[in-house]
C-alpha positions in Angstrom: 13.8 -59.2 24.7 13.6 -61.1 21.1 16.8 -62.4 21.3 16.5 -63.9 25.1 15.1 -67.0 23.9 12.0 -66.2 26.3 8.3 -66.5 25.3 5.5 -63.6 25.3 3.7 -65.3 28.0 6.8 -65.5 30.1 7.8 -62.0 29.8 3.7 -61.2 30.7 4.7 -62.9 33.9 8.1 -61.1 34.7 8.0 -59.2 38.0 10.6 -56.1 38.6 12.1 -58.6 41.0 13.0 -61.0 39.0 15.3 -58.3 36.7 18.6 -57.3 37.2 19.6 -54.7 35.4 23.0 -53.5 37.5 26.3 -55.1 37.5 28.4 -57.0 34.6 26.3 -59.2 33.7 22.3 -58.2 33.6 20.3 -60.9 33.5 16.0 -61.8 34.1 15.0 -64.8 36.1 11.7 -66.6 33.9 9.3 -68.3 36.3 6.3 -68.5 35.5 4.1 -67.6 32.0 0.7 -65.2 31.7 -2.0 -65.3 29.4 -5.8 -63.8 28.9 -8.4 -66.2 28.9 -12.1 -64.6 28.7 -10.5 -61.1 29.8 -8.6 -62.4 32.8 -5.3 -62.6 33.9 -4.3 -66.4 34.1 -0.7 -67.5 35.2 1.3 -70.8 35.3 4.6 -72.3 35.2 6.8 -72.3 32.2 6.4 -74.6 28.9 9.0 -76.4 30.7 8.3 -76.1 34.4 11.4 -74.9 35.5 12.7 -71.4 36.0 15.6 -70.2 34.4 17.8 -67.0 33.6 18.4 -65.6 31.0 21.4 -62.8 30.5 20.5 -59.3 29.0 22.4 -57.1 26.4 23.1 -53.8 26.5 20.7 -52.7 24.5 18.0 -54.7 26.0 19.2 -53.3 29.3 18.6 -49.6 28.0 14.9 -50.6 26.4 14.1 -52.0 30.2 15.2 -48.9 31.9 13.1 -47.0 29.5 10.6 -48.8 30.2 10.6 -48.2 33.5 10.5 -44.4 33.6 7.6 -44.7 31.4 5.9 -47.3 34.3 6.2 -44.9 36.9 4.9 -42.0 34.6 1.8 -44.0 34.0 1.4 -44.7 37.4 1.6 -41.0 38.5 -0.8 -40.4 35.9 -3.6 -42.7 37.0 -2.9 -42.3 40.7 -4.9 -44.5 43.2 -6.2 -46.6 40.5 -3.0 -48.0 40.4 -2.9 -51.2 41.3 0.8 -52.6 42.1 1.2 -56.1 40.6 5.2 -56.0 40.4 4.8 -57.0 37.0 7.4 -55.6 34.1 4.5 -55.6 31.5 1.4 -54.8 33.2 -2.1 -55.7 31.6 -4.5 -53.0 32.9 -6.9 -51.2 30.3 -4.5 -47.5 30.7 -1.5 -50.0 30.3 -2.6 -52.8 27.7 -1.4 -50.5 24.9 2.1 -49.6 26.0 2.4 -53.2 27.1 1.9 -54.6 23.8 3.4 -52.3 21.6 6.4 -51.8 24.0 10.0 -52.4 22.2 11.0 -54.7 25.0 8.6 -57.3 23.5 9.6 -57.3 20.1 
């Protein structure tokens, strides 16, 4: 996701709904931005206010997938403390690692 031209915050704030990762031309729809503030979750709009999309690569389209499957492993690991947000890069304590050393955010 380095070369999308999107911000950390934004892809903090990217829901499975807003990525398409079938058909010719793969693409993520940017809506809003996420940040921690005293140990809370706090989302907003964009720097810019407006949503946009942005297309994916191939390779990029591979990393998501990947990331994915290693989503619904974690969440068959911890079970009922699961709690479904939607979001692509989730910030719960089992998931803050693999959400900020994923290869999608670099």
């Amino acid at each position: 996701m380095a070369y999308t031209g999107a911000r950390r915050g934004e892809l903090l704030y990217l829901r499975w709904d807003d990525v398409h990762l079938d058909g010719d031309d793969p693409f993520v729809r940017i809506r809003g931005s996420a940040t921690m503030v005293a140990g809370r979750r706090v989302e907003g709009t964009t720097k810019s206010g407006r949503v946009r999309t942005v297309g994916l690569d191939a390779g990029t389209v591979s990393t998501l997938r990947a990331h994915a499957e290693l989503q619904a492993k974690e969440r068959e690991i911890v079970d009922q403390s699961w709690h479904e947000t939607g979001h692509v890069f989730r910030m719960q304590r089992w998931a803050l690692r693999s959400c900020l050393t994923s290869p999608a955010l670099s």
